[in-house]
C-alpha positions as CSV (number, residue, x, y, z in Angstrom):
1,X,0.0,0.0,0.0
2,X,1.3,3.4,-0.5
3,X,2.4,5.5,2.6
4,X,0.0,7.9,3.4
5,X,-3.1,6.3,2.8
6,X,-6.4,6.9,4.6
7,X,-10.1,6.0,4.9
8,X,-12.1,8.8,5.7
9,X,-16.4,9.2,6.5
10,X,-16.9,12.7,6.3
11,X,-20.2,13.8,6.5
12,X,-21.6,10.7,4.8
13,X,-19.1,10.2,2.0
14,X,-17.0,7.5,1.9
15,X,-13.5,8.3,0.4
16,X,-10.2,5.9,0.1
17,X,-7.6,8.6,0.0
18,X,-3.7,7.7,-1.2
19,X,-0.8,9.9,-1.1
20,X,0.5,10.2,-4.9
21,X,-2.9,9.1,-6.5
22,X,-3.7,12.6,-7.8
23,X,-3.0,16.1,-6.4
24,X,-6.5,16.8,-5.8
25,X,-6.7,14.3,-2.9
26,X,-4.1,15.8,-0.5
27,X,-6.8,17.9,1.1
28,X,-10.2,16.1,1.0
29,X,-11.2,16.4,4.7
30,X,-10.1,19.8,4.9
31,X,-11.9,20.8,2.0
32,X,-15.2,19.5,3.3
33,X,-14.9,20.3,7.0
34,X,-13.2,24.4,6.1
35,X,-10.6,23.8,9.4
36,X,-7.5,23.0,8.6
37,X,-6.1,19.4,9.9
38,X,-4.3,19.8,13.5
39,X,-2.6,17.0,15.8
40,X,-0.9,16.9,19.4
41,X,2.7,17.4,19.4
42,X,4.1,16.1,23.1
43,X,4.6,18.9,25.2
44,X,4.2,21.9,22.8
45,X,-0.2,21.5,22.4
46,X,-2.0,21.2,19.4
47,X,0.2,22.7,16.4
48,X,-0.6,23.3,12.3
49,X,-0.3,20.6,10.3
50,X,0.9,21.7,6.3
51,X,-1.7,20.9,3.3
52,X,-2.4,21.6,0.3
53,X,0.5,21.5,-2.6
54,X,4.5,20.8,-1.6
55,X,6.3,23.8,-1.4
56,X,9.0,25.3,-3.8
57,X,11.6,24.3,-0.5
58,X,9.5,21.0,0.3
59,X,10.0,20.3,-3.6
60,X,13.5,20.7,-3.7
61,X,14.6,19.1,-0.3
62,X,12.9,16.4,-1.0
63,X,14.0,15.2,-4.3
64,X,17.6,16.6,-3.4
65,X,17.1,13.5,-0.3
66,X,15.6,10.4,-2.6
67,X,18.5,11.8,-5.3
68,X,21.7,11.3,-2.9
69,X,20.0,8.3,-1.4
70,X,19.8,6.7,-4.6
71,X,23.2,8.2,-6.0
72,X,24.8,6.1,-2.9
73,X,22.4,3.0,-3.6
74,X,21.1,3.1,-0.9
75,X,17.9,1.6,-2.0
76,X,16.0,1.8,1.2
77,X,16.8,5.3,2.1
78,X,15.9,6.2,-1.2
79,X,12.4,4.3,-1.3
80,X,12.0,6.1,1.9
81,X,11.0,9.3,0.5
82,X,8.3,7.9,-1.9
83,X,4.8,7.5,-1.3
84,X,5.1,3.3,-1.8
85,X,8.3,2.8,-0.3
86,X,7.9,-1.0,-0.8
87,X,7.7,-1.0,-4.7
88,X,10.4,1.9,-4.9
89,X,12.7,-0.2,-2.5
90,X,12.1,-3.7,-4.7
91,X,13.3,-1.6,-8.3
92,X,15.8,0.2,-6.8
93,X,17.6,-2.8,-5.4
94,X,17.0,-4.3,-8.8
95,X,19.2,-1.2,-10.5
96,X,22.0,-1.7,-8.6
97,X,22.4,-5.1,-7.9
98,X,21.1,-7.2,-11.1
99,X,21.1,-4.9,-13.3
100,X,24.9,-3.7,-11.6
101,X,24.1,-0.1,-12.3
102,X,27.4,2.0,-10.7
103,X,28.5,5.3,-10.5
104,X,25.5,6.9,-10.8
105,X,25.6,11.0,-11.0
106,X,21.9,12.5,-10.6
107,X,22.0,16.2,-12.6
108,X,18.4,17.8,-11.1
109,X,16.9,20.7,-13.9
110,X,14.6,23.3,-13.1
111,X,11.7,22.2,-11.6
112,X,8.3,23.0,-12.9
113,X,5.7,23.2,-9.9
114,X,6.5,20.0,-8.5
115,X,7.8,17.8,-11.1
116,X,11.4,17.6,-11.3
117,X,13.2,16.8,-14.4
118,X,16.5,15.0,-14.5
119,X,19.1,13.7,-16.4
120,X,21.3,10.2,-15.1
121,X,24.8,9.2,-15.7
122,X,25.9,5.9,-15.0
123,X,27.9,3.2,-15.6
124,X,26.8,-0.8,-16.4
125,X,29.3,-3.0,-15.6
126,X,29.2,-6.8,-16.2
127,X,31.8,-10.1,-16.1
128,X,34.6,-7.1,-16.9
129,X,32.6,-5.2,-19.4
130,X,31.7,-1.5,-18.7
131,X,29.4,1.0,-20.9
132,X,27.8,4.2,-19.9
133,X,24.1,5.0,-19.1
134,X,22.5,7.6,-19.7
135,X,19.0,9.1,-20.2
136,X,16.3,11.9,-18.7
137,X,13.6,11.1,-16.7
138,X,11.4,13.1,-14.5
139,X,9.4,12.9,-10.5
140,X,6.6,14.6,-9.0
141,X,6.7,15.6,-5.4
142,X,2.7,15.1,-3.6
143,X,1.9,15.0,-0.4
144,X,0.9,12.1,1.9
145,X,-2.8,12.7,3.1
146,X,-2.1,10.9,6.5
147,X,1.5,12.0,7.3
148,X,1.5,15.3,5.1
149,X,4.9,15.0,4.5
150,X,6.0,15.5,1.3
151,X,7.0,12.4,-0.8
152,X,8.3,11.5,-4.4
153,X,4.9,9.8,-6.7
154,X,6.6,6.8,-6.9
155,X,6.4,5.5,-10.8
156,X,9.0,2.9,-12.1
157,X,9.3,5.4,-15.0
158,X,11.5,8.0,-12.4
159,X,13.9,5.0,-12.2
160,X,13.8,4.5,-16.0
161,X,11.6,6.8,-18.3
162,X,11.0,3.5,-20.5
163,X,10.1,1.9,-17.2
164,X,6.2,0.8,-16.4
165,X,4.3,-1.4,-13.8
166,X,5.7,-5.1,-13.4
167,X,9.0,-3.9,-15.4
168,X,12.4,-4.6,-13.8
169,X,16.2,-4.4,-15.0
170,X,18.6,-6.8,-15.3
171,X,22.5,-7.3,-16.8
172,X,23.6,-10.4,-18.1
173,X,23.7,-12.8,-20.7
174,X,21.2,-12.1,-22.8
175,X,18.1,-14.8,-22.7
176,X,18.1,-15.3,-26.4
177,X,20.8,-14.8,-29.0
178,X,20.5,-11.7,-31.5
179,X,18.9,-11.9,-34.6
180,X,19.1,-10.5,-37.9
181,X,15.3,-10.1,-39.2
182,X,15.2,-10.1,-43.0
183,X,11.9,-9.5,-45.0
184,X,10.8,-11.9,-48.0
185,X,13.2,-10.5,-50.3
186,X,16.3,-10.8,-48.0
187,X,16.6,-6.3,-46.5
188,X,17.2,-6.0,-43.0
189,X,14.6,-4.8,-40.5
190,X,15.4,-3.0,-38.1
191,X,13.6,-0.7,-35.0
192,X,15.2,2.1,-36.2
193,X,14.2,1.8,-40.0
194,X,10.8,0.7,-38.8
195,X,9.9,1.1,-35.5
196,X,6.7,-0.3,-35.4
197,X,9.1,-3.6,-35.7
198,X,10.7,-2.9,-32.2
199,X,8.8,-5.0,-30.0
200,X,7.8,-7.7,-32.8
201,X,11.6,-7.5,-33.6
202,X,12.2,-8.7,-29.7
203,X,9.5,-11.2,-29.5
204,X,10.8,-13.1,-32.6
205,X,14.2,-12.6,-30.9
206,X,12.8,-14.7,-28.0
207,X,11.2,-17.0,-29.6
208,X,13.6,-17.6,-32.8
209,X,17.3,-16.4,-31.8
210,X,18.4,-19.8,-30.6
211,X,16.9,-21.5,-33.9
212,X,18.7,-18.8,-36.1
213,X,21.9,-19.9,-34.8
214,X,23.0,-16.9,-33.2
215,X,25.3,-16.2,-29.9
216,X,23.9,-14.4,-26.6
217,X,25.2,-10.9,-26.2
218,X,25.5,-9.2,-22.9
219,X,23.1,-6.7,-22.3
220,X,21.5,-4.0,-20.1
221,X,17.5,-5.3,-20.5
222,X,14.1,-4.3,-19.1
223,X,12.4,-7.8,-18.3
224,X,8.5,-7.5,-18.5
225,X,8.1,-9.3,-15.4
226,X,4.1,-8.8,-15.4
227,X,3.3,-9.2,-19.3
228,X,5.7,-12.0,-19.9
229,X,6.8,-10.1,-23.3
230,X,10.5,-10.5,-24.7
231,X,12.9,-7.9,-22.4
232,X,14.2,-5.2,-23.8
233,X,17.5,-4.0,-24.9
234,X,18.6,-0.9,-23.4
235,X,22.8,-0.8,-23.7
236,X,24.7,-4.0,-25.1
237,X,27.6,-4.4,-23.3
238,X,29.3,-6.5,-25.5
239,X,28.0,-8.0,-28.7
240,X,26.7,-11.5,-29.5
241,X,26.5,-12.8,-32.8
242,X,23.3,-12.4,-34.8
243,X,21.4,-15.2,-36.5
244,X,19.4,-14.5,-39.8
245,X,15.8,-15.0,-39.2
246,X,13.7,-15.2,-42.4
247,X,10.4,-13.1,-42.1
248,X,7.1,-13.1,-44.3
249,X,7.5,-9.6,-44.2
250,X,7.8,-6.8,-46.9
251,X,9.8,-4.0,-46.2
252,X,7.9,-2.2,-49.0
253,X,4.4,-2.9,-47.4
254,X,6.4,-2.4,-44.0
255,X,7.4,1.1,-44.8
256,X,4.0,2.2,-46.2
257,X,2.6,0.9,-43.2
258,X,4.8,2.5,-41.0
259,X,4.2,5.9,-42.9
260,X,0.4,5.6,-43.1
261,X,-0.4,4.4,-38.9
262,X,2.0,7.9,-38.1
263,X,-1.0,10.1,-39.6
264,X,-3.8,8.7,-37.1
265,X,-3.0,8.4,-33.2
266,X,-4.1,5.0,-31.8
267,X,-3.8,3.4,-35.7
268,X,-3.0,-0.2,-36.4
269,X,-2.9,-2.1,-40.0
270,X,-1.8,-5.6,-40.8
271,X,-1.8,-6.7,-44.7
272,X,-1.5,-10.4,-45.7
273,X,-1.1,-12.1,-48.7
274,X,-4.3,-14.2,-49.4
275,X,-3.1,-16.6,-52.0
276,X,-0.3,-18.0,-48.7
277,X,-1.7,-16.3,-45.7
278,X,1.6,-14.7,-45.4
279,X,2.0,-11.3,-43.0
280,X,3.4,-8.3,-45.4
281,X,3.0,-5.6,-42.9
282,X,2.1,-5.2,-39.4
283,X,2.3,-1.5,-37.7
284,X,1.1,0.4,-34.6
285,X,1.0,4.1,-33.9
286,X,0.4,4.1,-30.0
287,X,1.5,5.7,-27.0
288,X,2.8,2.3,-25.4
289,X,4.5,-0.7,-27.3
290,X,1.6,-3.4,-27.3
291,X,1.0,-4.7,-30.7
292,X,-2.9,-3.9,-31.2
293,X,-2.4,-5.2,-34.8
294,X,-2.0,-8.9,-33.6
295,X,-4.0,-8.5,-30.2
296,X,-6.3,-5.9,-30.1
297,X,-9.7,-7.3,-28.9
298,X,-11.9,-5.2,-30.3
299,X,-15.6,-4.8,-32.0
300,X,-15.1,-4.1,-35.5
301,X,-18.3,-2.7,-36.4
302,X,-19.6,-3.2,-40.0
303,X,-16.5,-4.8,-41.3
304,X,-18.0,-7.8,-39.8
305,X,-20.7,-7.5,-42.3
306,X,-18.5,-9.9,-44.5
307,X,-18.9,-13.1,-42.0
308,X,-22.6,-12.1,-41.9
309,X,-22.9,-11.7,-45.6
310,X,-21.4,-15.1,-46.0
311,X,-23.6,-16.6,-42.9
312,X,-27.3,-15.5,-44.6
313,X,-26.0,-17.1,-48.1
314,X,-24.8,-20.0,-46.7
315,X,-27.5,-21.1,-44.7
316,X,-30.1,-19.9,-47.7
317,X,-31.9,-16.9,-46.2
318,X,-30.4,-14.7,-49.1
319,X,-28.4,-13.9,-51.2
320,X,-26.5,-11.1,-53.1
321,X,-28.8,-10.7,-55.6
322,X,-31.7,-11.3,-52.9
323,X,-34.1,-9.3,-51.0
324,X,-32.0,-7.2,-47.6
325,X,-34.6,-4.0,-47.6
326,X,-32.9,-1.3,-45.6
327,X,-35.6,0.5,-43.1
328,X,-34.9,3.8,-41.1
329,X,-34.9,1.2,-37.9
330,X,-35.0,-2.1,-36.8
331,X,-36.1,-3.5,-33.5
332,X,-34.9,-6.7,-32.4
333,X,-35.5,-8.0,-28.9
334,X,-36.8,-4.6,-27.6
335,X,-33.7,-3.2,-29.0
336,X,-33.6,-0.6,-32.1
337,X,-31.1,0.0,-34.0
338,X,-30.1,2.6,-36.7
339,X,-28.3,3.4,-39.6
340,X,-25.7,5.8,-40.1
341,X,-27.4,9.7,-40.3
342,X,-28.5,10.6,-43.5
343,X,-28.5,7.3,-45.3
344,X,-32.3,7.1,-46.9
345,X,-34.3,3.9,-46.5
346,X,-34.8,1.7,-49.8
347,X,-37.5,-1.6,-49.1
348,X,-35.9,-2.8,-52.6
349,X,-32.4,-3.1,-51.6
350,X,-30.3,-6.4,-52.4
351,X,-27.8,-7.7,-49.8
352,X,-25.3,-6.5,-52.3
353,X,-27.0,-2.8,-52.4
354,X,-27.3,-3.1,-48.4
355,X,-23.5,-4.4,-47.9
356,X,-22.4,-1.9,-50.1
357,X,-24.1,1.5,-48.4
358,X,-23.5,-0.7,-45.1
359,X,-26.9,-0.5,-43.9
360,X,-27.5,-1.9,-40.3
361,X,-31.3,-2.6,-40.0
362,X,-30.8,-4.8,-43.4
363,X,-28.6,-7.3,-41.2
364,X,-30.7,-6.9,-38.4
365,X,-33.7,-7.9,-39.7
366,X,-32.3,-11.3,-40.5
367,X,-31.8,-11.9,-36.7
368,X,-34.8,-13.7,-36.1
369,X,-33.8,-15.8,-39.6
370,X,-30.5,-17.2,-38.1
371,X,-29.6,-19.4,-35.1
372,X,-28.1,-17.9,-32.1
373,X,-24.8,-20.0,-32.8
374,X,-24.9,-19.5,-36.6
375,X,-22.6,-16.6,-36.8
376,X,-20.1,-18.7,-34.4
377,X,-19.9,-21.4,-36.7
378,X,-19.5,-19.5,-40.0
379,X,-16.6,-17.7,-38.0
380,X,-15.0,-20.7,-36.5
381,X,-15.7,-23.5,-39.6
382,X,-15.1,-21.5,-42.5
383,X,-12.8,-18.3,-41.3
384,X,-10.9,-20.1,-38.6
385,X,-11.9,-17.7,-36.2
386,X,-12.6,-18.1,-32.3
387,X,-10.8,-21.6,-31.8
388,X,-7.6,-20.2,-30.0
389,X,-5.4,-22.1,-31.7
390,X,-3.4,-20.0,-34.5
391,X,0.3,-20.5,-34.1
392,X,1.5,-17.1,-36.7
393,X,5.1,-17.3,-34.8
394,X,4.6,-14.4,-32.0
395,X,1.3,-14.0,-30.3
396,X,-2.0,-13.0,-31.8
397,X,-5.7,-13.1,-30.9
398,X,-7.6,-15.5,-33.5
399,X,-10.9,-13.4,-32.7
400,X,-14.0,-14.4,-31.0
401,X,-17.7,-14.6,-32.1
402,X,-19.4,-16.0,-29.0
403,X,-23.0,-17.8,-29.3
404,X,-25.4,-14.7,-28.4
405,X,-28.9,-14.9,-27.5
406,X,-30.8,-11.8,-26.8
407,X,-30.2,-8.3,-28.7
408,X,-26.7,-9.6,-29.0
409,X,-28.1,-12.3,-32.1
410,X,-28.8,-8.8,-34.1
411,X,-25.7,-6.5,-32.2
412,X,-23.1,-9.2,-33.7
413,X,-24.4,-9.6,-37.1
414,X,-23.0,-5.7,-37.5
415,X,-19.9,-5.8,-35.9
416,X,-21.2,-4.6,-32.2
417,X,-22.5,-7.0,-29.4
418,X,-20.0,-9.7,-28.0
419,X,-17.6,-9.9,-31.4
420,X,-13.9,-8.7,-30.7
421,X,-11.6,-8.6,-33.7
422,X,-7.9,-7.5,-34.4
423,X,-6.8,-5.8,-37.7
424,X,-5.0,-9.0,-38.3
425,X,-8.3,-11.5,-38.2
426,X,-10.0,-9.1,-40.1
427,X,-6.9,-9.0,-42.9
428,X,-7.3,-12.8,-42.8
429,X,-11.1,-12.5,-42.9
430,X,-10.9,-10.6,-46.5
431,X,-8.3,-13.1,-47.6
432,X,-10.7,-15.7,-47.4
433,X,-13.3,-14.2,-48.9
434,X,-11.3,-13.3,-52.0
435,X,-10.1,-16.8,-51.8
436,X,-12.2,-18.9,-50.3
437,X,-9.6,-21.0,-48.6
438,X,-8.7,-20.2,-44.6
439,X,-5.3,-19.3,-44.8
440,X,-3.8,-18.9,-41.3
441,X,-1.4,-16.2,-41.6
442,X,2.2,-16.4,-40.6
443,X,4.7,-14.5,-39.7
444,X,7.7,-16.6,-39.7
445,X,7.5,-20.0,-41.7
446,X,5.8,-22.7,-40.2
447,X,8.8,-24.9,-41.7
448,X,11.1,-23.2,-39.1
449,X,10.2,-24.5,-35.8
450,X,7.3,-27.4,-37.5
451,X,3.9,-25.4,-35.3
452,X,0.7,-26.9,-37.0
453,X,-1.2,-24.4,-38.3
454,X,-5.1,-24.4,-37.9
455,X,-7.5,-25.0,-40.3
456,X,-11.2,-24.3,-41.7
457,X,-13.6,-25.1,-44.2
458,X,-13.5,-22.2,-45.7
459,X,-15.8,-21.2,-48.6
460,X,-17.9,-22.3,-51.0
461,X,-16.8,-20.8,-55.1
462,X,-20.8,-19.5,-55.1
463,X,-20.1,-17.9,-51.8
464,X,-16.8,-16.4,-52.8
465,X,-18.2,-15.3,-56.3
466,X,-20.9,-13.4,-54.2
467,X,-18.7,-12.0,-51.6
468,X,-16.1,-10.9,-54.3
469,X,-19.0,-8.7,-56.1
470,X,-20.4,-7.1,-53.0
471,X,-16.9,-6.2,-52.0
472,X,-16.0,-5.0,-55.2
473,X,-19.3,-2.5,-55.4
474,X,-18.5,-1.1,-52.3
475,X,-15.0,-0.3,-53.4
476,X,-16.1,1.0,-56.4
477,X,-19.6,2.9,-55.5
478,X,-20.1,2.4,-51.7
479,X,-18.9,3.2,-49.0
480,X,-15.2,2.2,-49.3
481,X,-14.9,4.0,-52.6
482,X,-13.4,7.5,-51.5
483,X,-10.7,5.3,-50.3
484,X,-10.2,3.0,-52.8
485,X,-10.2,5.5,-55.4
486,X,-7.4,5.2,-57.9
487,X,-6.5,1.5,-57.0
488,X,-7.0,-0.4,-60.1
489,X,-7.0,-4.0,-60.9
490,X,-8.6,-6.5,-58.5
491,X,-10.2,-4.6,-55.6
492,X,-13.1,-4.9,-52.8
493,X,-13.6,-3.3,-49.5
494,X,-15.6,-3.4,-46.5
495,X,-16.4,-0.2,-44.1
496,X,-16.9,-0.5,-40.2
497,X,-17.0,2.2,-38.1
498,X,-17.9,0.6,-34.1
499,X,-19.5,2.4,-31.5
500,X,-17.6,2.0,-27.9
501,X,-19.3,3.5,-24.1
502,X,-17.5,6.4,-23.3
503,X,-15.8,7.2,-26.6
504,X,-16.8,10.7,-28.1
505,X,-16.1,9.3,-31.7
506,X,-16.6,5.8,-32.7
507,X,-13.7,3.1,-34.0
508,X,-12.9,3.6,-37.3
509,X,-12.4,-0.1,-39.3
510,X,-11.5,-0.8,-42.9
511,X,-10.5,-3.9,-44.8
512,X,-10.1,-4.4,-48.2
513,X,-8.1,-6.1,-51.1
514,X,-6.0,-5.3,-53.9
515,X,-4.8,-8.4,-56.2
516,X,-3.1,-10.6,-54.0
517,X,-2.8,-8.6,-50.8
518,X,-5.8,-7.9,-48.4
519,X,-5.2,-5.4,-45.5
520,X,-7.2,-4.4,-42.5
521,X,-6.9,-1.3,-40.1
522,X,-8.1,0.1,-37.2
523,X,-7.9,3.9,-35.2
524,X,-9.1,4.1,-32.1
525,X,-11.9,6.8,-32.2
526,X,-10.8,7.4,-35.4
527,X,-14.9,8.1,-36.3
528,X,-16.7,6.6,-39.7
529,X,-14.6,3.4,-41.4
530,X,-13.4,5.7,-44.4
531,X,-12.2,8.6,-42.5
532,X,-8.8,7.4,-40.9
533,X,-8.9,3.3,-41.7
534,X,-9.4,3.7,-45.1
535,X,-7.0,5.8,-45.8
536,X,-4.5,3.5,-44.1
537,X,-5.3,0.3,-46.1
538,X,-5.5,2.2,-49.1
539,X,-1.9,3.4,-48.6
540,X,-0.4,-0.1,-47.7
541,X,-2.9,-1.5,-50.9
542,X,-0.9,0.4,-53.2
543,X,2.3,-1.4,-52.7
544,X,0.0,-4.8,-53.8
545,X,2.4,-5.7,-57.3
């Protein structure tokens, strides 16, 4: 627990208040009662007790303290000073004894209120091997709401700015050899080239680097205690031998990705190619490293419209050519849902007419047509969806599309309800609907390590035919087509934009296909499918030979 915390009833409200959680908290009970907080000091009667913000000279003689302490290693003094003295104490120990952190030199900048910026000088020394450290990183002073004294906001990222929950450091021999990551056509990837590749670069490191034949290095590393992901080099104190590691990649697709994520915050995009199931492409544009391309669990709005599309033909309710009338609204199990504003009914429409303008209440209306676990099987037996066992060489969601009774029958048939998706299902989605064979993709050859891959039905060539011409009209004339405009050749597309509780704008989800490469992406409140995905796909299409 951090120091400094207290439980408080003050006139009927029930507060859990923690020195360092936030610097409105420091002075709840005196904010409600008006009196400032006393106690008893022995001898000398009742006497002031400070609130409200650290001072300039609380600021400073404080950080100056958990600076030398730290400086000296003196762990425990150090943690002393902080708000949650037992996690400070634990990484702190961990900097100077396994990750043999020396020498350090603390340089303290001007402070700004009461965050402190700083820059660090060390030195990393291992089996006879020494290289400097150094980097900036930054602490807030707060104060404790029960001992009002002021205290560092203990954060790993003050030891480390790169630093999070469940993070430690460690020197050594590095757990897996190097590795030289080559794309398809033999260029080198690296983090710095693309650095959407950094943390996919380390996981296939971890996984691969003893198979590519490579020798440990020694290495300064942040070990992701908590997430289990591959560590992290920070300085290599002396270097191991790198083993080639052949990729499905394409540093072509790879640097178009790379380019087109940096335009939307929150973007991701995987492309694949359909006729192998081959990954291209994979990037993220986030404020942390977690790779939302592979394992973002998401709802991918109408995108989805493609498994439900190939669900009604399947099982005979209609076809593309069929009836799929488009009402204002469509109530399902006390439920109604719309359509995007400003799109006019049409009784008439086809399913191809519907898919194309993406028309919810068309899909809806066939809820009470299907079976509650219809939509699960079309994802699982014929996309290889929602089975948990894809083996692409690093790890990945394979989707889910859970049996839903209730409004959730009609929520999942549009992309909403219970369905979560990743831009790299929904890349594989659109390869097996241009193809019609399940295709799990791959990042690193299967022939490498001998993983079995997983397998589906896949689809019927009536099915695919269908699916093909919807996709293609909505590419060409529907909603898709902004995007897609200027692609030639074999193309088809499928919007999605998905509405999320407490998001201002909806997800923004495109997927689409250009000869033999399909792409999917995704932007986090990014708003209609066309106005951020689209764009992203449609950059990463364009490097489809």
């Amino acid at each position: 627990m951090r120091k400094g915390t207290k439980i408080a009833v003050v006139g009927g409200v029930f507060a859990a208040l923690v020195g360092g959680a936030g610097y409105g908290a420091y002075n709840f009970v005196s904010a409600l009662s008006g009196n400032a907080n006393t106690h008893t000091v022995a001898g000398s009667g009742p006497a002031p007790v400070r609130t409200g913000p650290p001072s300039r000279d609380e600021v400073k003689e404080t950080s100056a303290k958990f600076f030398a302490a730290w400086e000296k290693n003196e762990a425990a003094e150090a943690a002393s000073y902080t708000d949650f003295p037992e996690a400070a104490e634990q990484l702190l120990t961990a900097y100077g004894h396994d990750a043999h952190i020396t020498e350090v030199k603390i340089t303290p900048k001007a402070a700004s209120g009461a965050t402190v910026p700083f820059s660090v000088k060390a030195t990393v020394s291992y089996d006879g091997k020494s290289k400097p450290l150094a980097y900036d990183s930054r602490l807030s002073i707060v104060r404790g709401v029960s001992t009002h004294q002021p205290l560092v906001d203990w954060q790993p990222s003050v030891v480390h700015p790169d630093l999070v929950k469940g993070d430690t450091l460690v020197t050594g021999g590095s757990v897996s050899p190097p590795i030289e990551a080559v794309d398809r056509d033999g260029v080198v990837l690296t983090k710095e080239k693309y650095p959407s590749l950094g943390p996919i670069l380390d996981e296939l490191r971890a996984k691969y680097g003893d198979t590519a034949g490579g020798e440990a290095a020694v290495e300064l590393s942040i070990r992701h205690e908590d997430s289990g992901a591959a560590d992290t080099p920070l300085v290599t104190l002396a270097k191991g031998r790198p083993g080639k590691l052949h990729t499905t990649l394409s540093a072509r697709a790879q640097a178009a990705a790379e380019q087109a994520v940096r335009q939307y915050a929150e973007s991701s995009v995987v492309a694949v190619k359909p006729s192998t199931g081959e990954v291209l492409a994979v990037a993220n544009h986030r404020a942390d490293a977690f790779n939302a391309a592979f394992l973002g669990r998401l709802a991918p709005g109408s995108t989805m419209k493609i498994i439900s599309a190939a669900t009604l033909i399947d099982n005979g309710i209609t076809k593309a050519s069929g009836p799929a009338p488009c009402p204002n609204e469509a109530v399902w199990q006390s439920q109604t849902f719309h359509n995007l504003k400003n799109m006019a009914p049409n009784e008439q429409a086809t399913l191809s007419e519907s898919f194309a303008r993406s028309c919810n209440t068309a899909f809806v209306k066939y809820a009470d047509e299907v079976k509650v676990d219809s939509l699960t099987r079309e994802a699982e037996e014929r996309f290889g969806l929602g089975r948990d066992n894809w083996k692409v060489g690093i790890q990945s969601f394979d989707g889910s599309v859970p049996a839903s009774g209730g409004p959730d029958t009609a929520a999942n048939l549009i992309g909403q309800g219970q369905v979560q998706m990743s831009p790299l299902n929904m890349a594989s989605v659109t390869a097996t609907a241009m193809t019609g064979v399940f295709r799990q993709p791959v990042i690193v050859s299967a022939k490498l390590d001998g993983r079995p891959l997983a397998q589906a039905r896949g689809l019927s060539t009536d099915t695919v035919t269908q699916l093909r011409q919807m996709m293609n009209r909505t590419a060409v004339s529907g909603t898709a087509a902004p995007a897609m405009s200027g692609l030639g050749g074999s193309i088809g597309a499928k919007t999605g934009s998905a509405e999320v509780d407490g998001q201002a704008k909806s997800n923004s989800w495109f997927t689409g296909y250009h000869n033999d490469m399909a792409a999917a992406a995704m932007t986090q409140e990014g708003g209609h499918g066309g106005d951020a995905a689209g764009p992203i796909v449609a950059a990463v299409l364009r490097t489809a030979s």
